[in-house]
Structure formats: C-alpha cells, structure tokens
N, CA, C and O of each residue as an XYZ file, in Angstrom:
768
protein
N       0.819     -1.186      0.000
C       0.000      0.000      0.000
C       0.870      1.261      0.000
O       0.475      2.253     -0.613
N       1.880      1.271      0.570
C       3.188      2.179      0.739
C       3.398      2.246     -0.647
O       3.209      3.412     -0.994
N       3.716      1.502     -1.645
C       4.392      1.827     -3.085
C       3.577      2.673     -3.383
O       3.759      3.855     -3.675
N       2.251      1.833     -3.290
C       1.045      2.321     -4.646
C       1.082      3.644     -4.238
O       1.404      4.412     -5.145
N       0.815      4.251     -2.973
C       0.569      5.752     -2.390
C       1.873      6.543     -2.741
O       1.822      7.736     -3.040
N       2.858      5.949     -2.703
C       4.091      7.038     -3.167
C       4.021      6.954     -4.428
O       4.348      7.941     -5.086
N       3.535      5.646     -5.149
C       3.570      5.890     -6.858
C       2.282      7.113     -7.479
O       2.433      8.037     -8.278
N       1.397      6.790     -6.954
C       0.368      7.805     -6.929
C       0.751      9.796     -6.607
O       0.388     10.827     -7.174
N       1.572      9.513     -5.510
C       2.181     11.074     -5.242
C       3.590     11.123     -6.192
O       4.299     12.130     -6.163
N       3.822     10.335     -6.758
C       5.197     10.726     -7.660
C       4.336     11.125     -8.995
O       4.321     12.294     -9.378
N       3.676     10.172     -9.631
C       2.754     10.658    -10.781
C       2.550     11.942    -10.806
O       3.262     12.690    -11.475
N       1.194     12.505     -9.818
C       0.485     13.525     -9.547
C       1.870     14.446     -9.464
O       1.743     15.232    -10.403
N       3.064     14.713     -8.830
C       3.872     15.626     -8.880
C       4.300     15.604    -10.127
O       4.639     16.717    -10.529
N       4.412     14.717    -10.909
C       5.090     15.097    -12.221
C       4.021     15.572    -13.563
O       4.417     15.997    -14.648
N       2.789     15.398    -13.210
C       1.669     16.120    -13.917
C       1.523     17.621    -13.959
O       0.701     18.213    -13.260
N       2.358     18.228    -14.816
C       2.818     19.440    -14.976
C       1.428     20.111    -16.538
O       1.188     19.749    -17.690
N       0.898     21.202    -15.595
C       0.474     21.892    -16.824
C       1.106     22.865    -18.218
O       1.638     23.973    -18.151
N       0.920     22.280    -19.078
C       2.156     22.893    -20.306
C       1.387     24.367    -20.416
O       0.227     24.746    -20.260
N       2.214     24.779    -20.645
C       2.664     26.272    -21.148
C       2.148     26.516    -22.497
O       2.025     25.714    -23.423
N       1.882     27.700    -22.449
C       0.575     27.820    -23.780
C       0.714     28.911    -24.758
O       0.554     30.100    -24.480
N       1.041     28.417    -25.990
C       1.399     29.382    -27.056
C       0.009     29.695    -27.832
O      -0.929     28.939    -28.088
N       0.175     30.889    -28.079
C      -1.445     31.183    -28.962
C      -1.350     32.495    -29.957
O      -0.861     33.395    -29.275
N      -1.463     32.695    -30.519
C      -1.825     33.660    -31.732
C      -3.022     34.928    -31.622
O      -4.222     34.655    -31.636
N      -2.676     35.879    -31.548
C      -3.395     37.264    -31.249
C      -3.638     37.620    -33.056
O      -2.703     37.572    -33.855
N      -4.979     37.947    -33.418
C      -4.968     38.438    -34.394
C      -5.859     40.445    -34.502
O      -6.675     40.820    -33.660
N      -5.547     41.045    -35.304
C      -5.623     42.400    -34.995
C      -7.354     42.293    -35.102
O      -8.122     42.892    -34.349
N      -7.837     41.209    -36.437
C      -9.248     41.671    -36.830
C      -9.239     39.633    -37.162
O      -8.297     38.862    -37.342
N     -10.849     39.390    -37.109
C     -10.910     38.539    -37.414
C     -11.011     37.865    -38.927
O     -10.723     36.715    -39.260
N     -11.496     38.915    -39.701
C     -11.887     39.045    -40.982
C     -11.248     40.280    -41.878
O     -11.345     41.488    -41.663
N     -10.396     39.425    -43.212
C      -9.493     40.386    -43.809
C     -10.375     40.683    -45.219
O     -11.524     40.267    -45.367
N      -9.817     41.286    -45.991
C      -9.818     41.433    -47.616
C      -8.785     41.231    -48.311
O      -7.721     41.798    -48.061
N      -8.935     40.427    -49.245
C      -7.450     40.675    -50.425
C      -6.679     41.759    -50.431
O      -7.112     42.855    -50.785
N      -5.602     41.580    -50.083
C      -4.754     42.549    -50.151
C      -4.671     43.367    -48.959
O      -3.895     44.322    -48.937
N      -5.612     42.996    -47.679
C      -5.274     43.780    -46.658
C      -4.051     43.239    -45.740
O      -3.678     42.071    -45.855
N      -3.504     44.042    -44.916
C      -2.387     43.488    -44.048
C      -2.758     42.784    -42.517
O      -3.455     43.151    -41.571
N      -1.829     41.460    -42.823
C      -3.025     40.990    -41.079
C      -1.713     40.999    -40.194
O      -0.629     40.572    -40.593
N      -1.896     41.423    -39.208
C      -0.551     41.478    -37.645
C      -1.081     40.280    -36.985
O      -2.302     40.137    -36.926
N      -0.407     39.535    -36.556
C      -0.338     38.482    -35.569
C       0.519     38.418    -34.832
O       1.692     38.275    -35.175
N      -0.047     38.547    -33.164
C       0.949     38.155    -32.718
C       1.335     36.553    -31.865
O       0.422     35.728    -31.825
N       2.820     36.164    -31.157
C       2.664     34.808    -30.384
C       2.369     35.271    -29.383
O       3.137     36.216    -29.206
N       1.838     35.205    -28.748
C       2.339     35.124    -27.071
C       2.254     34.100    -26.171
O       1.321     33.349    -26.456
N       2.943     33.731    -25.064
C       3.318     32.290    -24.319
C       2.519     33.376    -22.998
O       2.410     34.559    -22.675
N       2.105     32.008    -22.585
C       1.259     32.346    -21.097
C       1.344     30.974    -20.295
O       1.741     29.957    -20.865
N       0.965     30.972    -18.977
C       1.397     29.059    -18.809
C       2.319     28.708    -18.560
O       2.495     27.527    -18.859
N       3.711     29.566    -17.755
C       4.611     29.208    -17.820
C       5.563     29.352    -16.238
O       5.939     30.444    -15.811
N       5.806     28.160    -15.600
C       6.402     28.541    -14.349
C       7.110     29.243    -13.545
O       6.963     29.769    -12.442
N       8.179     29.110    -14.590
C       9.406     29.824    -14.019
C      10.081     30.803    -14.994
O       9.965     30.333    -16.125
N      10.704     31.911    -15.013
C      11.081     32.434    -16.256
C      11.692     31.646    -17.163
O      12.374     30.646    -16.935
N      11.312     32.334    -18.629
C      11.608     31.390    -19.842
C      13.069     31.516    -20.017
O      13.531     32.603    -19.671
N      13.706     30.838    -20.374
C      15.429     31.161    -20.845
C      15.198     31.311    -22.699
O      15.808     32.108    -23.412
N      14.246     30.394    -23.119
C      14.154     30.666    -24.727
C      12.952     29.796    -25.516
O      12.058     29.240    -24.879
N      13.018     29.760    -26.595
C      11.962     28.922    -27.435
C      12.436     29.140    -28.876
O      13.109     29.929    -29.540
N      11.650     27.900    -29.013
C      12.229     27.735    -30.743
C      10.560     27.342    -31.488
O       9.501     26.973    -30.981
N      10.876     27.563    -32.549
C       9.318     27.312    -33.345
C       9.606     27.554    -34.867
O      10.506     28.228    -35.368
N       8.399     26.679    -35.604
C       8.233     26.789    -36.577
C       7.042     27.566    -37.117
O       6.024     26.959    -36.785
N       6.761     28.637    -37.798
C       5.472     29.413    -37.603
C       4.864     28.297    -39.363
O       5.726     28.115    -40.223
N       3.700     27.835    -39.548
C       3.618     27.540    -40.695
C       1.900     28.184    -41.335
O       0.840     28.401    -40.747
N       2.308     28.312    -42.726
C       0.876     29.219    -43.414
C       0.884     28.795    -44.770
O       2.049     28.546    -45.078
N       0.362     28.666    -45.405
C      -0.454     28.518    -46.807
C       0.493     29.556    -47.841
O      -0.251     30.428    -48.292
N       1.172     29.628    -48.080
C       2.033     30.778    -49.116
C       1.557     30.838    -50.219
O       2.233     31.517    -50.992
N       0.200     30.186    -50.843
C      -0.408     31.094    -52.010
C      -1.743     31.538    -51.546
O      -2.579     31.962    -52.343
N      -1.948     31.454    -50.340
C      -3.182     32.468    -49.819
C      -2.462     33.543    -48.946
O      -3.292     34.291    -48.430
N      -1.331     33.813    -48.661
C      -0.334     34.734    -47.755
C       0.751     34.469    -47.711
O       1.322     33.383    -47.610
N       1.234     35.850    -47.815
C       2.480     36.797    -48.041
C       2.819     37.313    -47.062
O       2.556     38.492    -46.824
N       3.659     36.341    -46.054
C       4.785     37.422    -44.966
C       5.786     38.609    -45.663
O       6.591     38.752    -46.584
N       5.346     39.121    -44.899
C       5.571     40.806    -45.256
C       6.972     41.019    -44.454
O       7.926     41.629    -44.937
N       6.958     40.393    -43.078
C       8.031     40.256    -42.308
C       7.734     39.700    -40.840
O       6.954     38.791    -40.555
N       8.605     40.517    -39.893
C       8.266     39.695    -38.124
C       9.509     40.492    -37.558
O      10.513     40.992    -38.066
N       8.934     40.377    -36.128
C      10.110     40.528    -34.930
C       9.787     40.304    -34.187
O       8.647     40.311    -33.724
N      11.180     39.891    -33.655
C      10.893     38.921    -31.889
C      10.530     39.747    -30.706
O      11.108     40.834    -30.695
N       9.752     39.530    -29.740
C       9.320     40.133    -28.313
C      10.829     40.830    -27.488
O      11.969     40.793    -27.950
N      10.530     41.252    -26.576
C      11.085     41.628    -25.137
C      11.466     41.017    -24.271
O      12.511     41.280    -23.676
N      10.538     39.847    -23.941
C      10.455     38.904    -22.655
C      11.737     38.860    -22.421
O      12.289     39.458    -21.498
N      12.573     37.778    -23.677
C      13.515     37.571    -23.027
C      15.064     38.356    -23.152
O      16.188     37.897    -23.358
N      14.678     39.427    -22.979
C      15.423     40.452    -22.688
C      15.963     41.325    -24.106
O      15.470     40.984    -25.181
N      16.829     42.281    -24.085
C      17.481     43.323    -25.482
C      18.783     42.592    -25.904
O      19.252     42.845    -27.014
N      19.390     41.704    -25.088
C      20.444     41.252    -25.766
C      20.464     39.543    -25.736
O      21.193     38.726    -25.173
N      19.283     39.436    -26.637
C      18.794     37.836    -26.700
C      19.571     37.069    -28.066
O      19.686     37.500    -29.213
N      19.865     36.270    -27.701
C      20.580     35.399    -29.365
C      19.081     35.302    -30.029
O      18.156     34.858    -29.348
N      18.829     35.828    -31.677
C      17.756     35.591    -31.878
C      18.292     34.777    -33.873
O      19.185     35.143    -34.636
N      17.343     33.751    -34.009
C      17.591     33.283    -35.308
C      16.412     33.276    -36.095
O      15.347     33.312    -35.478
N      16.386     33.238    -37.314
C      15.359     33.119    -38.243
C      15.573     32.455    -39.362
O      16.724     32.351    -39.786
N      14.605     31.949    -39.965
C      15.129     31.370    -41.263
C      13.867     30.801    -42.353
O      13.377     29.690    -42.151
N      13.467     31.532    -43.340
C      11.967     31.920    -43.845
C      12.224     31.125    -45.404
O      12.973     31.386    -46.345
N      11.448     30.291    -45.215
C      11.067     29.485    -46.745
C       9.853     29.704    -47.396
O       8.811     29.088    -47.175
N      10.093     31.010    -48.577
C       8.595     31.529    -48.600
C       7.479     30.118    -49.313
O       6.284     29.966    -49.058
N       8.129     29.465    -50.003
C       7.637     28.274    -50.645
C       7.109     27.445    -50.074
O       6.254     26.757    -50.631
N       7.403     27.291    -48.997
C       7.096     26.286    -47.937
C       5.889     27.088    -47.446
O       4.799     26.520    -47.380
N       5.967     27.882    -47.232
C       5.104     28.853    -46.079
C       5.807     28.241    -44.676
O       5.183     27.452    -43.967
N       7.045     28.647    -44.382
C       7.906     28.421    -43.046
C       8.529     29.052    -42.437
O       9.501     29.246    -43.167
N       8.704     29.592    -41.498
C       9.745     30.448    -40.891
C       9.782     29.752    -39.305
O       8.913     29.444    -38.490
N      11.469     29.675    -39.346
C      12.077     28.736    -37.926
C      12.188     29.869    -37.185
O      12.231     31.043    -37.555
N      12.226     29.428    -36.180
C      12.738     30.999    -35.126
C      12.994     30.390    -33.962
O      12.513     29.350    -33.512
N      14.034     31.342    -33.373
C      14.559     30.284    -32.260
C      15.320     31.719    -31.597
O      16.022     32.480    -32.262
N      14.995     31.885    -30.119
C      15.759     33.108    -29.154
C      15.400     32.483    -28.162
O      14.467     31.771    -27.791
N      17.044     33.204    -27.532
C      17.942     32.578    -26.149
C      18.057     33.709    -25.624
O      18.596     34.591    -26.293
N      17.598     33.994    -24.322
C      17.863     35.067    -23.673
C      19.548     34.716    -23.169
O      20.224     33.692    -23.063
N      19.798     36.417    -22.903
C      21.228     35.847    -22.098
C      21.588     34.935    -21.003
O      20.743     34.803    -20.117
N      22.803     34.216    -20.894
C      22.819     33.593    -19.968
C      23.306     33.646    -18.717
O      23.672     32.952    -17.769
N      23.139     34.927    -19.155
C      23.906     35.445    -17.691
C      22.795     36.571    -16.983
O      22.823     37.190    -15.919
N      21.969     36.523    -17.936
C      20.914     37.278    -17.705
C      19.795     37.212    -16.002
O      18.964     36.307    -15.934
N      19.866     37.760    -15.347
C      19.009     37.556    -14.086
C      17.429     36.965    -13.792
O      16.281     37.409    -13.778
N      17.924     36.058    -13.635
C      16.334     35.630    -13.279
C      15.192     36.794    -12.930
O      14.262     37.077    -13.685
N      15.466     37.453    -11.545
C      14.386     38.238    -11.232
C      14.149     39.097    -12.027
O      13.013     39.557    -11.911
N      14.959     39.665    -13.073
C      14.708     40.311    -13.412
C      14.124     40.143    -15.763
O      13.965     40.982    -16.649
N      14.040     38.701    -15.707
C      13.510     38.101    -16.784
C      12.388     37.929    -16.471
O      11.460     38.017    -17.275
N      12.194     37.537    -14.742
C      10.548     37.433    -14.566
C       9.943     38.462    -14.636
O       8.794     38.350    -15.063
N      10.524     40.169    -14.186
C       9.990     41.151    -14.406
C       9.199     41.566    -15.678
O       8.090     42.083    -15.811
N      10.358     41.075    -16.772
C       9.703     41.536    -17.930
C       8.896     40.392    -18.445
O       8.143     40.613    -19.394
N       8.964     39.223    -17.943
C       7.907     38.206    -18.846
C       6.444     38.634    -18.094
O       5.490     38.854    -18.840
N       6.234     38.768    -16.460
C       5.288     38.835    -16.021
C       4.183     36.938    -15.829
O       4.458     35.836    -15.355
N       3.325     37.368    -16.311
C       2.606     36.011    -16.453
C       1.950     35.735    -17.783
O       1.127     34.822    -17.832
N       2.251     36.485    -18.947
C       2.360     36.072    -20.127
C       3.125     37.538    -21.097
O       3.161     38.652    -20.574
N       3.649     37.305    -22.437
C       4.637     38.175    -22.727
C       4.243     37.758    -24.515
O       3.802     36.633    -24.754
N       4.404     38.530    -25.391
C       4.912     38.278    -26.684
C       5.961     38.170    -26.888
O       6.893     38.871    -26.493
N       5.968     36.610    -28.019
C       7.329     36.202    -28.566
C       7.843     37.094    -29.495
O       8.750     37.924    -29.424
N       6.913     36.685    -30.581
C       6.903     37.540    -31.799
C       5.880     37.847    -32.471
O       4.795     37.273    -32.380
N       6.207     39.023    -33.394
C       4.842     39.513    -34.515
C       5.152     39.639    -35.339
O       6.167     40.324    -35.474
N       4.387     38.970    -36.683
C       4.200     38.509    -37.736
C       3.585     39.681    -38.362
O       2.856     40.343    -37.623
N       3.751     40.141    -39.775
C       2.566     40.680    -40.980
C       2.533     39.779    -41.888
O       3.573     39.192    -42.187
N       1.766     39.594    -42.287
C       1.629     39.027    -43.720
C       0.431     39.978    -44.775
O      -0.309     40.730    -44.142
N       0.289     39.950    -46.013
C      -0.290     40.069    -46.708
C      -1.780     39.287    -47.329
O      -1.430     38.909    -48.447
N      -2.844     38.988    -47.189
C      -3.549     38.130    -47.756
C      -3.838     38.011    -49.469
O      -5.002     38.326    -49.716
N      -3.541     37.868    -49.932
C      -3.379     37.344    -51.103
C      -4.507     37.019    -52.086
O      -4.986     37.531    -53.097
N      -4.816     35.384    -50.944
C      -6.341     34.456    -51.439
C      -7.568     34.863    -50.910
O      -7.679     35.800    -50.120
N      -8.487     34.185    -51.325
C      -9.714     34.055    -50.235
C      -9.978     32.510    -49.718
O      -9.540     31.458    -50.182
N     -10.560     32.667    -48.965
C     -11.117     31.522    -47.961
C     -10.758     31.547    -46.120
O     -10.467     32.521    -45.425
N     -10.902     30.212    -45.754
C     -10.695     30.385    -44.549
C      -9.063     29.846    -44.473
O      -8.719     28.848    -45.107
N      -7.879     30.802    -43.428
C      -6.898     30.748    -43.497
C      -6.746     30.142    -41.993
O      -7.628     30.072    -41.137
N      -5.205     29.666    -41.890
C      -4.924     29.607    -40.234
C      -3.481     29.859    -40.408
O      -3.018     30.064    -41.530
N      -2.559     29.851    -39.065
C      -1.606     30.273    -38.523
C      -1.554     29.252    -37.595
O      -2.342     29.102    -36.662
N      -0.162     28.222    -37.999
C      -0.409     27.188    -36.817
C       1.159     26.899    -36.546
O       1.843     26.902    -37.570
N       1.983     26.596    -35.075
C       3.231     25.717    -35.133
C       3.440     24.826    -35.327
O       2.708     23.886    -35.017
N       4.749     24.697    -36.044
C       4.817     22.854    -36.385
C       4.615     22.340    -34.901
O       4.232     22.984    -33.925
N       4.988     20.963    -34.998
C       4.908     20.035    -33.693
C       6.301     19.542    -33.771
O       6.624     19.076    -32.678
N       7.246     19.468    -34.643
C       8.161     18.655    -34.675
C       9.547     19.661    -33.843
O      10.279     19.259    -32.938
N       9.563     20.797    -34.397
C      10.404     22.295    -34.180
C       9.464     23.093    -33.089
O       9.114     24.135    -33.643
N       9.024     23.036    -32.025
C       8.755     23.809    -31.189
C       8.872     23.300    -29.761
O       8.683     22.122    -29.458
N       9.182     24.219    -28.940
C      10.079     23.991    -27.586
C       9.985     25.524    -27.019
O       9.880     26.590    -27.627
N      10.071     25.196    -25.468
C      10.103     26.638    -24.448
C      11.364     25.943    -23.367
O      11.617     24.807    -22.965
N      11.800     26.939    -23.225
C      13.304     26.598    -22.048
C      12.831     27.679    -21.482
O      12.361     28.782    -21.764
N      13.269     26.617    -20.067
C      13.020     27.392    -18.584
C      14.502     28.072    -18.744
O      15.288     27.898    -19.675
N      14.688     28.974    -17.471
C      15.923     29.786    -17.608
C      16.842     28.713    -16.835
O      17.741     29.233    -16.174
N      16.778     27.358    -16.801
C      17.675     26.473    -16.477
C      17.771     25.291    -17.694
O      18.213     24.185    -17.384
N      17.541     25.436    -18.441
C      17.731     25.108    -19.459
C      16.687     23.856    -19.226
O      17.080     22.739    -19.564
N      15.426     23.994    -18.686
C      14.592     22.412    -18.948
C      13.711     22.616    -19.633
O      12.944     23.521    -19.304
N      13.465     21.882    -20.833
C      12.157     21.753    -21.670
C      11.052     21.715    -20.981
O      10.862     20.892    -20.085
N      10.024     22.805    -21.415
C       8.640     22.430    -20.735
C       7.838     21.845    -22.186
O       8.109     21.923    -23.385
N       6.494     21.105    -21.237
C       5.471     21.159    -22.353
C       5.009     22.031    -22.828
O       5.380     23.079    -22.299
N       4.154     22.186    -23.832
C       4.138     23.271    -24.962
C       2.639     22.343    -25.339
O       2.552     21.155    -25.652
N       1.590     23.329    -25.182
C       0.411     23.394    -26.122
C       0.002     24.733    -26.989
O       0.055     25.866    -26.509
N      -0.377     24.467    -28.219
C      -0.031     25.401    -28.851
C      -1.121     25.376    -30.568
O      -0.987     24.949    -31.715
N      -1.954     25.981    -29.906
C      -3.133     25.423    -31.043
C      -3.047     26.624    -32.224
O      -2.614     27.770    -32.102
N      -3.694     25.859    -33.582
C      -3.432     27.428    -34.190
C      -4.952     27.950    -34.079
O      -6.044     27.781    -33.535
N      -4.184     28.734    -35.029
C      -5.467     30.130    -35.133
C      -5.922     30.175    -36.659
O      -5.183     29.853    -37.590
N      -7.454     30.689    -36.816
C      -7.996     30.526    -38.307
C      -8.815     32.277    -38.191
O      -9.159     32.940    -37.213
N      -8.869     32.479    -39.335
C      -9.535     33.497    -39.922
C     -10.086     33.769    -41.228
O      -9.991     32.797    -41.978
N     -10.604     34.734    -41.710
C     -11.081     34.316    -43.225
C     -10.923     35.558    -44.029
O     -11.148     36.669    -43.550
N     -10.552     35.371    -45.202
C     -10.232     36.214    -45.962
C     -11.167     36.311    -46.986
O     -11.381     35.330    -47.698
N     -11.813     37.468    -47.172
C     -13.272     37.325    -48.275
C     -13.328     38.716    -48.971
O     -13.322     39.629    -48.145
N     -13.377     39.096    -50.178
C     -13.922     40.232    -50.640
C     -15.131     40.738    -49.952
O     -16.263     40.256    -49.975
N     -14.744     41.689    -49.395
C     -15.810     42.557    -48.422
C     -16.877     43.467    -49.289
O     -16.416     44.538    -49.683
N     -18.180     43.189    -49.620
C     -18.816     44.096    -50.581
C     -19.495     45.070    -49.552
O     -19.807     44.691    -48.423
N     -19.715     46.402    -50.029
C     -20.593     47.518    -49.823
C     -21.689     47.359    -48.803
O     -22.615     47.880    -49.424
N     -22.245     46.951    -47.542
C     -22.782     46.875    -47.262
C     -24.375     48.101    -47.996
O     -24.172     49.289    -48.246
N     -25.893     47.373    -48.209
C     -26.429     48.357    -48.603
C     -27.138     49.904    -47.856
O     -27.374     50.860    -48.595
N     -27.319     49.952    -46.896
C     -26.899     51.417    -46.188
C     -25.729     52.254    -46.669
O     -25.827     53.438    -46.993
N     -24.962     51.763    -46.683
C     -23.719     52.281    -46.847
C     -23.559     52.599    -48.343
O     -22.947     53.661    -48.461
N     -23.903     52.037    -49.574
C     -24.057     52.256    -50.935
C     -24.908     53.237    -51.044
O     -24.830     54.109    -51.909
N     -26.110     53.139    -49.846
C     -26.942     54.560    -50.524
C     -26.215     55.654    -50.187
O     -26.345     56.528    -51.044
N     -25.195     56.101    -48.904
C     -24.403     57.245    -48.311
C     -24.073     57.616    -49.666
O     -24.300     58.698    -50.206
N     -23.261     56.142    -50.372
C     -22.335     56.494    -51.330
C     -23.148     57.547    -52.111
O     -22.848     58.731    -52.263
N     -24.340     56.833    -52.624
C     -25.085     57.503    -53.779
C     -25.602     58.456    -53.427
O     -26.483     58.642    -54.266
N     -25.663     59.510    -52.443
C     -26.128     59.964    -51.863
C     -25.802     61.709    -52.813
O     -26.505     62.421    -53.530
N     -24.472     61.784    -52.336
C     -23.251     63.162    -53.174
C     -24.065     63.211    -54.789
O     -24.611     64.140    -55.385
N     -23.906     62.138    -55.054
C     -24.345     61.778    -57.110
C     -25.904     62.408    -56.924
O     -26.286     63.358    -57.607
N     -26.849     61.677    -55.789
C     -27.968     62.254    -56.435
C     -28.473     63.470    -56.096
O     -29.580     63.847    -56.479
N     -27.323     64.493    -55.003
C     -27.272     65.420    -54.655
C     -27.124     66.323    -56.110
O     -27.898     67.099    -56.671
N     -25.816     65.859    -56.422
C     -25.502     66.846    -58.082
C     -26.398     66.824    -58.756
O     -26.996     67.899    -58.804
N     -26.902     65.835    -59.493
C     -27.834     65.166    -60.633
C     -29.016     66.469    -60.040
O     -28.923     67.508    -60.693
N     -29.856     66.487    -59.134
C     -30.670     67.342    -58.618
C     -30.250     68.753    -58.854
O     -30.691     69.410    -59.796
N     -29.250     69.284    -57.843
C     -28.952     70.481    -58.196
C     -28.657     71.200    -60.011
O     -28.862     72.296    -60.532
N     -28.108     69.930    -60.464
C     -28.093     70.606    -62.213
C     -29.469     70.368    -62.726
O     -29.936     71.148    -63.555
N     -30.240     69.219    -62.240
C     -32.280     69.724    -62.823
C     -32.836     70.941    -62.176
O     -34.009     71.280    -62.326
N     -32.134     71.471    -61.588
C     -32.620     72.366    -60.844
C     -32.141     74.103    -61.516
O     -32.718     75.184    -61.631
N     -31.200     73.725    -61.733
C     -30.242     74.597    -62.379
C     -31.113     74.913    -63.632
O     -31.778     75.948    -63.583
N     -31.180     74.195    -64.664
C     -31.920     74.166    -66.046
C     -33.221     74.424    -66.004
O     -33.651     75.019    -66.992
N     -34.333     74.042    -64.785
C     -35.102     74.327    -64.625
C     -35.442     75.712    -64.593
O     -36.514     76.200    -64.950
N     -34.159     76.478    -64.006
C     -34.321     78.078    -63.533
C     -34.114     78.908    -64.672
O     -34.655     79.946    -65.053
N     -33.338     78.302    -65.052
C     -32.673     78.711    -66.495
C     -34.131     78.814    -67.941
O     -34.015     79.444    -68.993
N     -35.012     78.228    -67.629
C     -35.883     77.930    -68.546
C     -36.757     79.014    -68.512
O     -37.297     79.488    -69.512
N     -36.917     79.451    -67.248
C     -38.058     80.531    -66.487
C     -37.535     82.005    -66.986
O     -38.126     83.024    -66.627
C-alpha cells in the first residue's frame, strides 16, 4: 500500500500543466490585399523562460509574410535566429535570452504572459486561413535550461472580398444624387 501511495504522489507531482502558445490576431476578418498582424504570445509558464524555438507555418499562395520581430520577454540582448522558406510557407525561429541574464529580473519583464513575436503578412487568397506551429520544431526553455510542455493550437480566420454593405451604398449615392438634382434644378431656372 506504501508503493502504490508514493507511486500515486510521484505521478500527480510530475503532472505538470504545459505552457501555452497562442496567436493574437488584430481583426478577425481580412480582404485581399489587406495586411493581417499576428501576434505569439506564451502564457502558462512557471518559471522564467530562458528561450523557445518554433516553426510558424501558413499557406504561401493564400499569404504573403511581409516580415516579423521577436518580443522583449527575453530580454534586449537575446541570441535571436530566423530562417523563412517563402515556398514552404515556413519560418524557424529560435531566441535565447542571455545567460547570464538575471532571473528576477527576466521574470519582471515576462510577467505572467509576454509576446514572442509579430508577424505581418499580406492576404493574397480568399477563404478560410490559419496560422499554426509545427509540432516537430517547437520547444520553451526554462531559464535552467529544462524543456517544458508546450500546447499550442493554431489560429484561423477568413479572408473574403468585403462588398458595400447596402446602407452604406446609398451614403455612397447619396453626393451623385445630390448633383444630378442640383443641375435639374439649375436648367429648370434657367428655362423661367
């Protein structure tokens, strides 16, 4: 009964909740050719981060990264890498805060959740799009160098030619049938 109860409290201590990557988008719904910002941000996370690595992946004939840059969290003088396969729709990314860098004061700036990085891209296509990490290339380091778990779902949105709502078409027409009037009006006077 002694094992089973310490096997039971060894389990339960090692049942760690993973750390949670997620995708901020500016608007939910784009147009061709409009620009969409995304950002990462990690929340979920115990102890200050020392770094993370990831693969960001997207559809590259429905969107056009425009570019990106990495967060704050882990500090101004972070090792930061990149490496963007527009064909693929891929970009690796991988930052190491310093290592000499202070704990208390990495927790300062992470807080209890922080942005990694932010993304633009371009939309291109239409339909419904997403923004998701690989599974194979993604990882969070504690500032002792231990892998945590990592959940990390993507994100979808939709890209659609936005037409005129009709309220809004009559505003439009509104100026036109203003003129059109004032010149029958004009000729009218003119006749007298």
């Amino acid at each position: 009964m002694k094992k089973f109860i310490a096997l039971l409290i060894l389990l339960a201590g090692t049942q760690a909740q993973a750390s949670l990557l997620s995708f901020s988008l500016d608007k939910s719904q784009y147009a061709p050719g409009q620009t969409i910002t995304a950002e990462l941000y990690v929340s979920d996370f115990g102890s200050p981060l020392g770094g993370f690595f990831a693969e960001l992946l997207y559809d590259p004939a429905q969107l056009t990264l425009l570019g990106w840059e990495f967060g704050t969290g882990l500090d101004g003088n972070s090792l930061q890498f990149a490496s963007h396969d527009r064909s693929l729709g891929s970009l690796m990314m991988d930052e190491y805060a310093d290592l000499f860098a202070d704990q208390n004061w990495l927790a300062g700036l992470q807080g209890t959740r922080f942005m990694l990085a932010r993304f633009s891209f371009q939309a291109i296509g239409q339909g419904q799009q997403s923004l998701a990490l690989g599974s194979y290339y993604l990882g969070l380091l504690s500032h002792d160098n231990q892998l945590l778990e990592v959940d990390a779902p993507a994100i979808s949105f939709k890209v659609s030619a936005q037409a005129v709502s009709e309220p809004v078409g009559l505003w439009l027409m509104l100026p036109a049938g203003m003129w059109i009037l004032r010149r029958r009006l004009i000729r009218w006077h003119q006749k007298e």
